[in-house]
N, C-alpha and C positions, 0 to 999 in steps of 0.2 A: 409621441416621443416620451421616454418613461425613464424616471430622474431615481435613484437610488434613497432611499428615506434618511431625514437629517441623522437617525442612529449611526447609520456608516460613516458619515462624514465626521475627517479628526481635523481639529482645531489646535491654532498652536499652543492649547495651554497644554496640550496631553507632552507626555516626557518625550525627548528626542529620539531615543530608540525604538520609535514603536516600528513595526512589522512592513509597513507598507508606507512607500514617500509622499509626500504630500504632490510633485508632480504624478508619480504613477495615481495617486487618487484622484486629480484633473484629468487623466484620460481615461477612466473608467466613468467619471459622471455620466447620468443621460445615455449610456450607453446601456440593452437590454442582456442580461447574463450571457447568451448567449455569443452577444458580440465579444465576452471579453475572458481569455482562456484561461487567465489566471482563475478567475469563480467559476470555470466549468472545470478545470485542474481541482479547484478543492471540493465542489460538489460531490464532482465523481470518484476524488480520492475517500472522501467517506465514505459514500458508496462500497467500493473497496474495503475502507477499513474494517465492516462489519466483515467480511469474509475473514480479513488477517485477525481478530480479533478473535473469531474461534480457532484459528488455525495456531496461531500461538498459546493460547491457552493449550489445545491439545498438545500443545511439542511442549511444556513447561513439566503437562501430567506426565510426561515419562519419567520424569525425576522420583515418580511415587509408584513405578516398576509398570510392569506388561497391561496387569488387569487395569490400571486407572487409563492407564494409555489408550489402551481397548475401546474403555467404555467412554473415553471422551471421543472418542475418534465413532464409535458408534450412536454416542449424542448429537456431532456438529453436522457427523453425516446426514442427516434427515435434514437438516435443512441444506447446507452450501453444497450437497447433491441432488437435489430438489431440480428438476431441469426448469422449471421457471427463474430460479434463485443462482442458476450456476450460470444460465446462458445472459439474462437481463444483469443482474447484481454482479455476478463476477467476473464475465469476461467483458461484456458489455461497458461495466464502469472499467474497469482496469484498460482494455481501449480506447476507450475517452478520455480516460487520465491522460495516458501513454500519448494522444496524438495533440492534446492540450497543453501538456506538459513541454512536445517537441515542437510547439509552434515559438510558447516563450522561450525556447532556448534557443533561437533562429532570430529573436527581437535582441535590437539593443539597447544594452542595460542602462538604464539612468544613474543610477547610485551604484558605490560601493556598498555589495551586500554586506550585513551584519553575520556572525560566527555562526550565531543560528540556522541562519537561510542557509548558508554554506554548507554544514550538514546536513540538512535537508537536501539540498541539491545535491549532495555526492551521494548519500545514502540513496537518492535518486538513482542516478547512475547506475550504481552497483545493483541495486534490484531488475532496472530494465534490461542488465546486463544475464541475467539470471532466470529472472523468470518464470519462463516461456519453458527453458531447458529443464528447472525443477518440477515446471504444472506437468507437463510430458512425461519425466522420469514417472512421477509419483500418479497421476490420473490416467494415462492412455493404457497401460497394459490392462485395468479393469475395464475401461471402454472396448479395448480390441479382442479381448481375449473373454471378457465374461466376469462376473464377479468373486470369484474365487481368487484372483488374481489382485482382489483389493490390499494395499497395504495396510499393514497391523507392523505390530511394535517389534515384530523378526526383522525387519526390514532394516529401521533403526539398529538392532544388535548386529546384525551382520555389515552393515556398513560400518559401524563403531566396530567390531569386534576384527572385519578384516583388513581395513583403510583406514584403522584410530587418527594415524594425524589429518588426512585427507579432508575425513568426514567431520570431526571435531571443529577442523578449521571453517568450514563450510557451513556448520549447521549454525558456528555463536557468529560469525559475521554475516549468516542469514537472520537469526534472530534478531541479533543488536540493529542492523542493518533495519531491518523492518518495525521495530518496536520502534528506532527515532525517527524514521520515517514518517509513520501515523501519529506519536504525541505528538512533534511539530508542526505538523500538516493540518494538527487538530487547533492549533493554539488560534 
C-alpha cells in the first residue's frame, strides 16, 4: 500500500484558498497515482503541455511575418513530428488527459470550486470541444496526401485573409483558451 510523501500533504496552517480540499486530499491518500485521475489528469496534462508549448510559440512567431513562422514551424516539427513523440507524448498524453479528465467530471464535486479551477475547467471544455477538429484540419492532409501538403504560414494568411472574422475569433480563443489552460494546470 503506498502512501503519498509528507510534501503533498497540506496542513491547516497553509492559506484557505489553496487548489485542492483538504477532503479531496483524504481521498487521494494511500492511494497509488494511478488509482487517482486527478494526478493522471495532471501528469498527462504536462505531458501535453510540452506539445502546446511549441505549438503556441510557433502560432505567436507569426506576428514576426511568414519566414519566422516557417522556421518555427520547421524547428518544432523535428520534434512533435517525430512519430515517437507525436504518437506516445501527444496523442497518447492528450488521451489520457481527455479520459482522466472525463472520469472527474462524472464524480461528484465536494467543494465549490475556486475562479481558478473554473477556468480551467471551461477552457477545458472548449479545447476538448475543438481539438480533434483542429489536429485533423492542420495534420491529416500532410499524413493523407504526403508532405507537400504540410502547413506553412499561407494557410494562416488565407484563413485571415478570406474568414478575418471567423478565423481571428478562433485562433485568439484557441490561443487564450490554451495558454490558461496549461499555466493553471501547471500551478
Amino acid at each position: 500500500n503506498r502512501t503519498f510523501p509528507s510534501s503533498f500533504v497540506m496542513t491547516s496552517t497553509q492559506p484557505p484558498n489553496h487548489l485542492i480540499s483538504t477532503q479531496a486530499l483524504k481521498q487521494i491518500q494511500g492511494k497509488p497515482p494511478s488509482m487517482h485521475p486527478g494526478l493522471t489528469a495532471a501528469i498527462s496534462g504536462l505531458g501535453f503541455g510540452s506539445f502546446l508549448s511549441m505549438h503556441l510559440l510557433t502560432t505567436l512567431s507569426a506576428n514576426s511575418g511568414p519566414f519566422a513562422y516557417n522556421e518555427a514551424l520547421r524547428l518544432f516539427r523535428t520534434v512533435y513530428q517525430n512519430s515517437v513523440f507525436e504518437i506516445v507524448v501527444l496523442f497518447g498524453s492528450l488521451t489520457v488527459h481527455a479520459l482522466s479528465s472525463s472520469i472527474l467530471y462524472f464524480r461528484p464535486h465536494i467543494d465549490k470550486p475556486l475562479l481558478i479551477n473554473k477556468i480551467h475547467k471551461y477552457t477545458g471544455y472548449f479545447l476538448a470541444s475543438v481539438v480533434f477538429a483542429h489536429a485533423a484540419a492542420t495534420r491529416l492532409p500532410s499524413v493523407m496526401w504526403g508532405p507537400e501538403y504540410l502547413e506553412d504560414f499561407s494557410g494562416i494568411k488565407y484563413t485571415l485573409e478570406y474568414f478575418t472574422v471567423a478565423f481571428a475569433g478562433y485562433y485568439a480563443a484557441l490561443g487564450i483558451a490554451g495558454f490558461n489552460h496549461l499555466v493553471i494546470g501547471s500551478l
